[in-house]
Jmol script that loads the backbone (N, CA, C; Angstrom):
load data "model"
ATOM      1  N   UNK A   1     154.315 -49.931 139.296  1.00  0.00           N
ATOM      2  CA  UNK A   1     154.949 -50.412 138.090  1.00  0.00           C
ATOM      3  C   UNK A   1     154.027 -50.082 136.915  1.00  0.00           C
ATOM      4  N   UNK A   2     154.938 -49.657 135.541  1.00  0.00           N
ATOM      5  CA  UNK A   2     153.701 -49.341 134.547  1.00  0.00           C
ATOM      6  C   UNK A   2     153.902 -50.690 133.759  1.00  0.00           C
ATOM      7  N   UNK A   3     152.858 -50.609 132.762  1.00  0.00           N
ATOM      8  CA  UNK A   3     152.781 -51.873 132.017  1.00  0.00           C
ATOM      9  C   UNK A   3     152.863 -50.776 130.458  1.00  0.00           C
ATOM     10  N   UNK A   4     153.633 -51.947 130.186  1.00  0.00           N
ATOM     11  CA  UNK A   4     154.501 -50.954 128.247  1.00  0.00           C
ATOM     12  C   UNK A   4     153.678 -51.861 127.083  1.00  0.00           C
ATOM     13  N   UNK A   5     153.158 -51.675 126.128  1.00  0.00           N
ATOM     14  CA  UNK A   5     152.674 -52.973 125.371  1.00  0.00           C
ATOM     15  C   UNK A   5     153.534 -52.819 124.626  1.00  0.00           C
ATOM     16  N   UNK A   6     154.250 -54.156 123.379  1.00  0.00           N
ATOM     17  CA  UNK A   6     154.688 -54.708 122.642  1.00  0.00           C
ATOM     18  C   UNK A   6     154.200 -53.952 120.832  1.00  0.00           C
ATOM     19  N   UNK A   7     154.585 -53.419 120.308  1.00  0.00           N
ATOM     20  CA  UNK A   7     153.842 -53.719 118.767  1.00  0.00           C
ATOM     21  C   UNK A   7     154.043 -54.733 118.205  1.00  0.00           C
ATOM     22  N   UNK A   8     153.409 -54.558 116.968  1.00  0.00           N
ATOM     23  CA  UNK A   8     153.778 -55.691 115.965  1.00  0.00           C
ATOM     24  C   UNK A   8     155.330 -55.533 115.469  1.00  0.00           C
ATOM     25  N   UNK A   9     155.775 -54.221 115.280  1.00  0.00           N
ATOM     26  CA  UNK A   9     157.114 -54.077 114.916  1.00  0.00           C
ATOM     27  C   UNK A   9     158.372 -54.348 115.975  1.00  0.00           C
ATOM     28  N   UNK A  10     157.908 -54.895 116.976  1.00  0.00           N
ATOM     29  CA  UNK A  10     158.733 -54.898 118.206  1.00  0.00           C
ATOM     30  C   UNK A  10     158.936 -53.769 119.376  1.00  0.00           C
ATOM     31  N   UNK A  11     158.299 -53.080 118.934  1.00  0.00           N
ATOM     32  CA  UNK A  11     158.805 -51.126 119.567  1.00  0.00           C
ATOM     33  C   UNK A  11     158.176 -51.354 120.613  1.00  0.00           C
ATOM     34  N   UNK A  12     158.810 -50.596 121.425  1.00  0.00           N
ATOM     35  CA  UNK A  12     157.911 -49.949 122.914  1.00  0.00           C
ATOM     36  C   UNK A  12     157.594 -48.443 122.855  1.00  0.00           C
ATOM     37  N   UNK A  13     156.625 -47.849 124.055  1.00  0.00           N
ATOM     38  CA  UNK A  13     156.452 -46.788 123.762  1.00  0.00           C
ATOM     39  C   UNK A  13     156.707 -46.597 125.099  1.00  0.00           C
ATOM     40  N   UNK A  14     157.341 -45.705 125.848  1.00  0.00           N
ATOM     41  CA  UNK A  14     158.073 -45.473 127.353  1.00  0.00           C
ATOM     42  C   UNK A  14     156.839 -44.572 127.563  1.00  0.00           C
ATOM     43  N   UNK A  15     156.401 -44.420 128.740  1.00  0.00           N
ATOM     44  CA  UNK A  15     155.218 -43.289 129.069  1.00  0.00           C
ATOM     45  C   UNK A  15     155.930 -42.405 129.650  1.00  0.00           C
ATOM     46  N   UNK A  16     155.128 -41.395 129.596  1.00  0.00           N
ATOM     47  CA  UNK A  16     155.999 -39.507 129.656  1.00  0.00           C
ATOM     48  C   UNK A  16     156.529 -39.486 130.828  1.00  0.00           C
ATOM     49  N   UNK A  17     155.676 -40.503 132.076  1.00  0.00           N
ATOM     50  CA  UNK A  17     156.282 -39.990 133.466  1.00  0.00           C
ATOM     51  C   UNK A  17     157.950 -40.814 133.570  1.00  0.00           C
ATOM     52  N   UNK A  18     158.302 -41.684 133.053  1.00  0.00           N
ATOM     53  CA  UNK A  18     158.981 -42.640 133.078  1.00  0.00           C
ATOM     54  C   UNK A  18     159.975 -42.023 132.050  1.00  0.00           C
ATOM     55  N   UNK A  19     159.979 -41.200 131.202  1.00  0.00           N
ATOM     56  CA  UNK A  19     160.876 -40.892 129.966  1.00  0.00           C
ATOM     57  C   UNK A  19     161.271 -39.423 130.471  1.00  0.00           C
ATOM     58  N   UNK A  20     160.107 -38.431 131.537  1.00  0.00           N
ATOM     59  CA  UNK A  20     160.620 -37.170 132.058  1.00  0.00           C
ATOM     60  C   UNK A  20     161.336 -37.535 133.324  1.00  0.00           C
ATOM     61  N   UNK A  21     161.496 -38.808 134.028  1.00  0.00           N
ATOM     62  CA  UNK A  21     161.920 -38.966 135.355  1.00  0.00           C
ATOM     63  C   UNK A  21     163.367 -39.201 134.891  1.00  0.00           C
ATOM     64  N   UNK A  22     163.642 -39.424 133.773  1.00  0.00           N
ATOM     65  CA  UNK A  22     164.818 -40.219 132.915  1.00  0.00           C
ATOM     66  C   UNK A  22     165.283 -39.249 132.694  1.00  0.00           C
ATOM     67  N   UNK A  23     164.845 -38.198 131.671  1.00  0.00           N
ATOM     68  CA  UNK A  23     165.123 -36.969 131.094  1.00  0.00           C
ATOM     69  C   UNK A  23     165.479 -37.831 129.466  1.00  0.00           C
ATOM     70  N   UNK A  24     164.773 -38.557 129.433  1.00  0.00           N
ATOM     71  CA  UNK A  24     164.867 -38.909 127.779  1.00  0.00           C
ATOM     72  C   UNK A  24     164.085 -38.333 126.996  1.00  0.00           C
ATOM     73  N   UNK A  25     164.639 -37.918 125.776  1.00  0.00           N
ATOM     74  CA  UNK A  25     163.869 -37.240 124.648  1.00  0.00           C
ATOM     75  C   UNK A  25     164.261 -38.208 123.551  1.00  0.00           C
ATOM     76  N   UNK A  26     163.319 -37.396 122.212  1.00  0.00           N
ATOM     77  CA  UNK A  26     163.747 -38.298 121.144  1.00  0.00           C
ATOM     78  C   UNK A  26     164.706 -38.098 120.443  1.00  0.00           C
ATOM     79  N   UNK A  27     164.947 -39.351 120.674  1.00  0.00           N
ATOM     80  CA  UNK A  27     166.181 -39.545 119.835  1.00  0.00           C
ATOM     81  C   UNK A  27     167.180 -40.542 120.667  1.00  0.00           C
ATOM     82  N   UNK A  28     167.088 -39.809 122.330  1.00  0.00           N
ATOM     83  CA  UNK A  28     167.645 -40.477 123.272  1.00  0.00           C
ATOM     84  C   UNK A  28     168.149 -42.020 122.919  1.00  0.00           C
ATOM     85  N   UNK A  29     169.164 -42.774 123.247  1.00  0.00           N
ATOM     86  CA  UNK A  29     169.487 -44.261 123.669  1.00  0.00           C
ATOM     87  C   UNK A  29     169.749 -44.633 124.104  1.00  0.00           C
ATOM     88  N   UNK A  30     168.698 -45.930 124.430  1.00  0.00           N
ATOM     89  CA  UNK A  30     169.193 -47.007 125.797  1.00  0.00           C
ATOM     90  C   UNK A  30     169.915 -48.178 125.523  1.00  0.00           C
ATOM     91  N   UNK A  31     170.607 -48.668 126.905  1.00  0.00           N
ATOM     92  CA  UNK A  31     171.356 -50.141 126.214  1.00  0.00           C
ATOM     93  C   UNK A  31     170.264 -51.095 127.146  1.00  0.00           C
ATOM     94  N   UNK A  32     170.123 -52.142 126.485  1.00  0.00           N
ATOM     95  CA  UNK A  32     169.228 -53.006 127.299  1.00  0.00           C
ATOM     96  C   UNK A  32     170.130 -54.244 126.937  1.00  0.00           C
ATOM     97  N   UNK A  33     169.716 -55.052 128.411  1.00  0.00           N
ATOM     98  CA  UNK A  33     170.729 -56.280 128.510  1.00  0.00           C
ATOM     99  C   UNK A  33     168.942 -57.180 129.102  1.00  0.00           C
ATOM    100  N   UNK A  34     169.158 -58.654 129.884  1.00  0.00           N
ATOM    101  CA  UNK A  34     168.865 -59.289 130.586  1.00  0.00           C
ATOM    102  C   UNK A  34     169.132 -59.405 131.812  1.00  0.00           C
ATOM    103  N   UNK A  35     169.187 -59.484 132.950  1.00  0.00           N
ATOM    104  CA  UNK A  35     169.354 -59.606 134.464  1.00  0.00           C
ATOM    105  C   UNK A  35     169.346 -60.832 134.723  1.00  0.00           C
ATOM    106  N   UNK A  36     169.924 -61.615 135.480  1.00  0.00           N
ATOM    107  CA  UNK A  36     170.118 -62.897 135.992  1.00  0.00           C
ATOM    108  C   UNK A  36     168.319 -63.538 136.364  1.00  0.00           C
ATOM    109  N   UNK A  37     167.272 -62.863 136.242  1.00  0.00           N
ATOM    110  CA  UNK A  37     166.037 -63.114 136.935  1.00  0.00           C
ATOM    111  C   UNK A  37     164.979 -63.214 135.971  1.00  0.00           C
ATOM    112  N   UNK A  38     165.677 -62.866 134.620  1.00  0.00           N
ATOM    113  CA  UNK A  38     164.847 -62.905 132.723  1.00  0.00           C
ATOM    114  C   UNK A  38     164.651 -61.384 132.926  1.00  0.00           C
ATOM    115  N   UNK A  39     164.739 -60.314 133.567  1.00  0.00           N
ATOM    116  CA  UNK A  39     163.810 -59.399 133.544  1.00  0.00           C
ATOM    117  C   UNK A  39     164.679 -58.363 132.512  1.00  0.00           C
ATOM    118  N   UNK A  40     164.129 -57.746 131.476  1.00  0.00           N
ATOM    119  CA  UNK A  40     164.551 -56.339 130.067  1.00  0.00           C
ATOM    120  C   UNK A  40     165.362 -55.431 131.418  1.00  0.00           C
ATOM    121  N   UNK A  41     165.967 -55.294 131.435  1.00  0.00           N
ATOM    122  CA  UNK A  41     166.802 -53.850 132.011  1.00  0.00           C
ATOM    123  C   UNK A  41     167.039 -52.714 130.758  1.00  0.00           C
ATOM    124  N   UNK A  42     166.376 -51.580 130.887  1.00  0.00           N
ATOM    125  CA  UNK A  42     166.630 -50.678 129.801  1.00  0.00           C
ATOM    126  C   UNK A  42     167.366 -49.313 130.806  1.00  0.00           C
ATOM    127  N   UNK A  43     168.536 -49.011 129.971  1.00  0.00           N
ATOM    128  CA  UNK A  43     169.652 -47.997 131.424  1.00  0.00           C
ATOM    129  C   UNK A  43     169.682 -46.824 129.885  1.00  0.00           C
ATOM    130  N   UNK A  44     169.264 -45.440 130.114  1.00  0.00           N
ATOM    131  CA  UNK A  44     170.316 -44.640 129.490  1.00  0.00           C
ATOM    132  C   UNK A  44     171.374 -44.650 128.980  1.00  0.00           C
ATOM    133  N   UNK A  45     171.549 -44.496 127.645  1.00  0.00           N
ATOM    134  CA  UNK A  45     173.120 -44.651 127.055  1.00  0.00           C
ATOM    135  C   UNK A  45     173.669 -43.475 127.217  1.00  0.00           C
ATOM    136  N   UNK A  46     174.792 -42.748 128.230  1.00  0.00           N
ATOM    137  CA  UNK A  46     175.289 -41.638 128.881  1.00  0.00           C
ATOM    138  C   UNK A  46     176.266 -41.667 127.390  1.00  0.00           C
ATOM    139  N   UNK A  47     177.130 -42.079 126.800  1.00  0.00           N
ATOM    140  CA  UNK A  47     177.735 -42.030 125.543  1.00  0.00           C
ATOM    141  C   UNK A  47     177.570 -43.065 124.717  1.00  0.00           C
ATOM    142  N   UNK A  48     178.415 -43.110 123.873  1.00  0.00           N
ATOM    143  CA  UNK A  48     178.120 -44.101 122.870  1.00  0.00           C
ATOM    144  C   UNK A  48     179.464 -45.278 122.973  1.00  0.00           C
ATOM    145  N   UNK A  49     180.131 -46.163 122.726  1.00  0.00           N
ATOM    146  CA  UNK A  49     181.323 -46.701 123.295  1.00  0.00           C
ATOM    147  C   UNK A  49     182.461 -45.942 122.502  1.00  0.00           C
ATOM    148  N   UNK A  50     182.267 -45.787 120.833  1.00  0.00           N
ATOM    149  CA  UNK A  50     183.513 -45.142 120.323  1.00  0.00           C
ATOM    150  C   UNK A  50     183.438 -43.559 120.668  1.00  0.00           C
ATOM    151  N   UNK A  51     182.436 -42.886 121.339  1.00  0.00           N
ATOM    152  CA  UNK A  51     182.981 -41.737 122.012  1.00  0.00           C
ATOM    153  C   UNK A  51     184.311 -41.768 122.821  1.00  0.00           C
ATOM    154  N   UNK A  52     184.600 -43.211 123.774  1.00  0.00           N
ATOM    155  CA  UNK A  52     185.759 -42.718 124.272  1.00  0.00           C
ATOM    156  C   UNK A  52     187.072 -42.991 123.998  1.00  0.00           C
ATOM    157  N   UNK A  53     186.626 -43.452 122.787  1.00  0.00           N
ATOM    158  CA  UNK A  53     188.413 -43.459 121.948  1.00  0.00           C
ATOM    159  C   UNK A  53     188.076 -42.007 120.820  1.00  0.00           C
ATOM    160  N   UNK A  54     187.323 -41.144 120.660  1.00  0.00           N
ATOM    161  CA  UNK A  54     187.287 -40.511 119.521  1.00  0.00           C
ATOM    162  C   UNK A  54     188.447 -39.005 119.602  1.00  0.00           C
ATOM    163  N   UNK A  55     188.734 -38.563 121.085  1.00  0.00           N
ATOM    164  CA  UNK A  55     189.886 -37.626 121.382  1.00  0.00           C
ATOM    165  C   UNK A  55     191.209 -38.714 121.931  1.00  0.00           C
ATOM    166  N   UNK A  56     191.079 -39.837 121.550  1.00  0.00           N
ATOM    167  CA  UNK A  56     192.333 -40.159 122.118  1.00  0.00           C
ATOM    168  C   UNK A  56     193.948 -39.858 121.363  1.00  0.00           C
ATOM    169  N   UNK A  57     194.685 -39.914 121.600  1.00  0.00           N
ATOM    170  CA  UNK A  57     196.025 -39.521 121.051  1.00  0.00           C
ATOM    171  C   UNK A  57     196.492 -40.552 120.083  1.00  0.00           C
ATOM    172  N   UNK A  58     196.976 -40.584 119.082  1.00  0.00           N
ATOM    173  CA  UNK A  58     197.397 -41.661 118.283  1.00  0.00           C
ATOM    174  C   UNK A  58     198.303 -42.638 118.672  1.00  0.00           C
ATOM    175  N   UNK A  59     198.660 -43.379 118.810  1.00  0.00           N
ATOM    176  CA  UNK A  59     199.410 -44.620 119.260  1.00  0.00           C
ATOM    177  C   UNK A  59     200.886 -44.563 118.534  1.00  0.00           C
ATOM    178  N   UNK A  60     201.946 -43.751 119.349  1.00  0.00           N
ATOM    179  CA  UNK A  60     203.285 -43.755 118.938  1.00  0.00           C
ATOM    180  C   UNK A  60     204.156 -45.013 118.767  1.00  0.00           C
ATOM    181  N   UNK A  61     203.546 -46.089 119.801  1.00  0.00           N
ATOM    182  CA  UNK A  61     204.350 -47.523 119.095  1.00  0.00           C
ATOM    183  C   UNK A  61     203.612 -48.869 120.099  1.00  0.00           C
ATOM    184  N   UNK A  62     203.859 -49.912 119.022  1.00  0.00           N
ATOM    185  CA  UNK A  62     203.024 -50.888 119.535  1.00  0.00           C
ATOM    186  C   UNK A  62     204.075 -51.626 120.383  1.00  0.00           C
ATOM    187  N   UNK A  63     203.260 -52.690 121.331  1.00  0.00           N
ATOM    188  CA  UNK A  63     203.537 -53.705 121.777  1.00  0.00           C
ATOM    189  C   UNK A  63     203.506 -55.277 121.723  1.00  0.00           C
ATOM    190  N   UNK A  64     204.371 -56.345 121.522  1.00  0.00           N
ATOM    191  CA  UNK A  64     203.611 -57.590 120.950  1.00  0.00           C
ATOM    192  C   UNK A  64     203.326 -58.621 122.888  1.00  0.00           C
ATOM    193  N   UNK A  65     203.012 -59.417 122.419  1.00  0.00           N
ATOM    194  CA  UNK A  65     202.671 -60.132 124.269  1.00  0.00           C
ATOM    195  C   UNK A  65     203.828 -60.287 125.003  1.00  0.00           C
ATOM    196  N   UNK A  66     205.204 -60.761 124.431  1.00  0.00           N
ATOM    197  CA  UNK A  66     206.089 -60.737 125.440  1.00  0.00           C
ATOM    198  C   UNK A  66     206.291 -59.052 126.157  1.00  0.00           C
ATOM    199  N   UNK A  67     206.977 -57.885 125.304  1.00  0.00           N
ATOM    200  CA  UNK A  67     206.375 -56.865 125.843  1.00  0.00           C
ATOM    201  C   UNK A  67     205.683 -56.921 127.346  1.00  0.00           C
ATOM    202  N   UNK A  68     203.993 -57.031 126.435  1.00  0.00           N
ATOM    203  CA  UNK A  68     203.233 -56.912 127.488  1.00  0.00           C
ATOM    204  C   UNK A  68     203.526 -57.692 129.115  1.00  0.00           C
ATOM    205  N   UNK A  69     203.957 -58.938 128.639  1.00  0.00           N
ATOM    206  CA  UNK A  69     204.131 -59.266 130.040  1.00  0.00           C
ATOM    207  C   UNK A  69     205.327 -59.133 130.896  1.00  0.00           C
ATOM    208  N   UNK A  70     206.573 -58.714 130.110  1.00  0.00           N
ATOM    209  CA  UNK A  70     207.172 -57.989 130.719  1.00  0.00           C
ATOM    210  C   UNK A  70     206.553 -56.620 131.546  1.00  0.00           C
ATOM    211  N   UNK A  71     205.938 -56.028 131.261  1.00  0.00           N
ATOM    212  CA  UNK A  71     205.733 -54.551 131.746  1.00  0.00           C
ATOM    213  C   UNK A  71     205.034 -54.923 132.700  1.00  0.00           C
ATOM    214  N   UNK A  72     204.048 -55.759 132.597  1.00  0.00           N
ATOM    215  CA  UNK A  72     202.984 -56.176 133.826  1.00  0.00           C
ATOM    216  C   UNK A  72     203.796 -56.979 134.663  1.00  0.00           C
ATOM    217  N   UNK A  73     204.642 -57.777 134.437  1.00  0.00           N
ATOM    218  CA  UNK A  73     205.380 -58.547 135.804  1.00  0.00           C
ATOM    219  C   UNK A  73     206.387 -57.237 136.789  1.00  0.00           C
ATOM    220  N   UNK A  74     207.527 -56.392 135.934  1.00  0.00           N
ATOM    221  CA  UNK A  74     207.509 -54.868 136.291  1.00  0.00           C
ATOM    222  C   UNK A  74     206.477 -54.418 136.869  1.00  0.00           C
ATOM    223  N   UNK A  75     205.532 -54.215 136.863  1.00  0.00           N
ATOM    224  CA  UNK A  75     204.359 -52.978 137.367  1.00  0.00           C
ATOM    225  C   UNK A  75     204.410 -54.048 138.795  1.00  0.00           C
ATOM    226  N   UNK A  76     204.077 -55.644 139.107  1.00  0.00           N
ATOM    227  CA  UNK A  76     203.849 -56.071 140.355  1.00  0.00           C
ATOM    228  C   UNK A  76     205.059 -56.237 140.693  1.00  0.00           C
ATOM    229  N   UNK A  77     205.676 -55.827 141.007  1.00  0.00           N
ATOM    230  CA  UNK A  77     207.547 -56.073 141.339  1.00  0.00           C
ATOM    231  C   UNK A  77     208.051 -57.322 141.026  1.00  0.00           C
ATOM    232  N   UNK A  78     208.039 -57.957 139.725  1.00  0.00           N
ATOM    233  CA  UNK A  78     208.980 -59.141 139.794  1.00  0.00           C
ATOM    234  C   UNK A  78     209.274 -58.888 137.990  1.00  0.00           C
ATOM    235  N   UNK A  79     210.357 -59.324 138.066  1.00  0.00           N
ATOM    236  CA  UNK A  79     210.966 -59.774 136.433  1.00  0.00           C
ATOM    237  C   UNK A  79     210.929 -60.782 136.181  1.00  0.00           C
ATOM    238  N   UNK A  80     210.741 -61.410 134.729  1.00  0.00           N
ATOM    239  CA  UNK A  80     210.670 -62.950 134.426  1.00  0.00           C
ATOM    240  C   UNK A  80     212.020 -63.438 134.700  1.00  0.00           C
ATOM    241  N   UNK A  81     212.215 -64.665 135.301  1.00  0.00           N
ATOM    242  CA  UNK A  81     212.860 -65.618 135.533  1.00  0.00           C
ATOM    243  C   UNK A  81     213.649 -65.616 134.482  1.00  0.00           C
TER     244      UNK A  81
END
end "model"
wireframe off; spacefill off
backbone 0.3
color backbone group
């Protein structure tokens, strides 16, 4: 395990073996959460989240909740009562 120190500005500095095993460069981004155990989990950000709406198709017509739950009681085979 390596040990990362803290700055005063909050930053970390990832060491080379740990950032080439990754294939992170600069600029690279990670998402970091907590783990059920306190422990920093830092994972590669493979995209960004509005990458995967940015080719999506425009939205030809909306739906309000009845709609919706019509279609979903349809999709498991039953119609509302």
């Amino acid at each position: 395990m390596t040990t990362v120190t803290l700055t005063s500005k909050g930053q970390l500095t990832i060491p080379r073996q740990l950032r080439d095993a990754l294939g992170l460069a600069p600029g690279s981004r990670l998402q970091a959460s907590i783990d059920a155990h306190g422990r920093l989990v830092l994972v590669p950000a493979k995209y960004e989240p509005d990458d995967l709406f940015r080719d999506r198709p425009a939205v030809s017509r909306t739906m309000n909740l009845d709609d919706m739950d019509r279609a979903i009681a349809a999709a498991v085979g039953r119609e509302d009562p």
